[in-house]
C-alpha positions as CSV (number, residue, x, y, z in Angstrom):
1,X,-83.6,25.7,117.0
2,X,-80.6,23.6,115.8
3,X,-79.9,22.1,112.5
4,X,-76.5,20.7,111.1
5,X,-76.0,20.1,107.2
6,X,-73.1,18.0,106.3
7,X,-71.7,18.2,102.7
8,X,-70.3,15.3,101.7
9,X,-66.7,14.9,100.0
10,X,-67.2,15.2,96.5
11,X,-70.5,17.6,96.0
12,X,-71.3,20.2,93.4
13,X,-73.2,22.4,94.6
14,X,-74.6,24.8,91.8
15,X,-76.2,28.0,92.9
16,X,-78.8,29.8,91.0
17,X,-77.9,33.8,90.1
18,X,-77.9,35.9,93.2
19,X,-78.8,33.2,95.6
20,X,-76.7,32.1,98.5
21,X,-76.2,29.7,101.4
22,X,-77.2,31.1,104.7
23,X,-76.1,29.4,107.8
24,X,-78.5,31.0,110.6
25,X,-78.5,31.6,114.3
26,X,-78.0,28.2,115.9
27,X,-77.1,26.0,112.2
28,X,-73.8,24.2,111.6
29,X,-72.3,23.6,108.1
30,X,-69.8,20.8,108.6
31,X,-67.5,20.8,104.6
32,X,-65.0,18.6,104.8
33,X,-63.8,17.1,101.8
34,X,-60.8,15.4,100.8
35,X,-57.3,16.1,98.6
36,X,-58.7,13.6,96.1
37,X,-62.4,14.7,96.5
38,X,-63.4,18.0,97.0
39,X,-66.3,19.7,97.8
40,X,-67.9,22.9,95.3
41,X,-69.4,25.5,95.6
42,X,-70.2,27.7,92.5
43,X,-72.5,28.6,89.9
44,X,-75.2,27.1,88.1
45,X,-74.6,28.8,84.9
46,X,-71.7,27.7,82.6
47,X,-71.0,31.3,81.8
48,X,-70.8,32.1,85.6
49,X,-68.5,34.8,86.4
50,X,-67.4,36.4,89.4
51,X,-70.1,37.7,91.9
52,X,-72.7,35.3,90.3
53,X,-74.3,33.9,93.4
54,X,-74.1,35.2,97.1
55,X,-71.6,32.8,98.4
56,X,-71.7,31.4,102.1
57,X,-72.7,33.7,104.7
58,X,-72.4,33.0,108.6
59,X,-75.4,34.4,110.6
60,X,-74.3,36.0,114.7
61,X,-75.7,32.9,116.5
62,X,-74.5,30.6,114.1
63,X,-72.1,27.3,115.4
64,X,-68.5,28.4,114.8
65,X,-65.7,25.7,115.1
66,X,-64.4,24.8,118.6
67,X,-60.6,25.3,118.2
68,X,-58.2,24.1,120.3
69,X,-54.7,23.3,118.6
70,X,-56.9,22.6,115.5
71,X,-60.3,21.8,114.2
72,X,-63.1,20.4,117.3
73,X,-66.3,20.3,116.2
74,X,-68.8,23.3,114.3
75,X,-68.9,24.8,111.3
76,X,-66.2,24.0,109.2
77,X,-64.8,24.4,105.5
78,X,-61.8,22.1,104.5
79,X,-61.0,20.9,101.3
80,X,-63.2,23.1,99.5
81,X,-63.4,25.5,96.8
82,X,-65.9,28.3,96.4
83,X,-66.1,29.9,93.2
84,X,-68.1,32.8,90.9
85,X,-69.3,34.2,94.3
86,X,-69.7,37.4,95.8
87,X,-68.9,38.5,98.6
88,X,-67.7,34.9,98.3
89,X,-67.5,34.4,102.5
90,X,-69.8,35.9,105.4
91,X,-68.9,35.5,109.0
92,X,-70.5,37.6,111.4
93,X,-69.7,37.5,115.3
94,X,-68.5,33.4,115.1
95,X,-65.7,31.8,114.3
96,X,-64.9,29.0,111.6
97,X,-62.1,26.4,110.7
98,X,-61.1,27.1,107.0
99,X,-58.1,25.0,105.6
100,X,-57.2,23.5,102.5
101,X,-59.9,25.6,100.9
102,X,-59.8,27.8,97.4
103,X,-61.6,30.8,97.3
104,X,-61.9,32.4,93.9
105,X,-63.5,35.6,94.5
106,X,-63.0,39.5,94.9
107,X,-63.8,40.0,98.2
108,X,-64.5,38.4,101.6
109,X,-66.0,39.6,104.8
110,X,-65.0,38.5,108.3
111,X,-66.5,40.6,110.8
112,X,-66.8,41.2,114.8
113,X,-64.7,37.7,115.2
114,X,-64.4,36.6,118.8
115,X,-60.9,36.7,119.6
């Protein structure tokens, strides 16, 4: 099964305490915002801190980004800033197109990336 969620430039997208976004085997997460209107990710606490919610996780299976002298099609992040989260970014066994993008977080895990 296929499903594709687009983000549209300019969301806030609040996540409650220990929850995350999960893109699974066969989904797409298409972010791409704009220099004048970016896309969020972060917490849905005012006092959120670091590690709050579970970030964005990538899923082996999931739609990476076709790249071919830059961004083709998949899952992509551009123009967006992820914040309070931990691990803050997930990406198991695909690949993804990240530019223009803020991460404020401690860690980040990229694993088994095709090469």
């Amino acid at each position: 099964m296929s499903a594709k969620l687009t983000i549209e430039p300019g969301s806030v997208l609040r996540f409650a305490a220990g929850k995350k976004l999960t893109v699974q085997s066969g989904g797409t997460l298409v972010v791409q915002g704009s220099a004048d209107k970016l896309i969020f990710f972060t917490g849905d606490d005012a006092v959120a801190v670091p590690g709050y919610w579970g970030g964005i996780e990538f899923l082996p299976g999931s739609v990476g980004s076709a790249i071919s002298g830059g961004y083709g099609g998949g899952s992509v992040l551009s123009f967006a800033v992820v914040e309070f989260a931990g691990p803050g970014l997930s990406v198991d066994q695909t690949s993804l197109w990240v530019e223009y993008t803020i991460m404020i977080l401690r860690r980040m895990v990229v694993r088994r990336v095709p090469v």
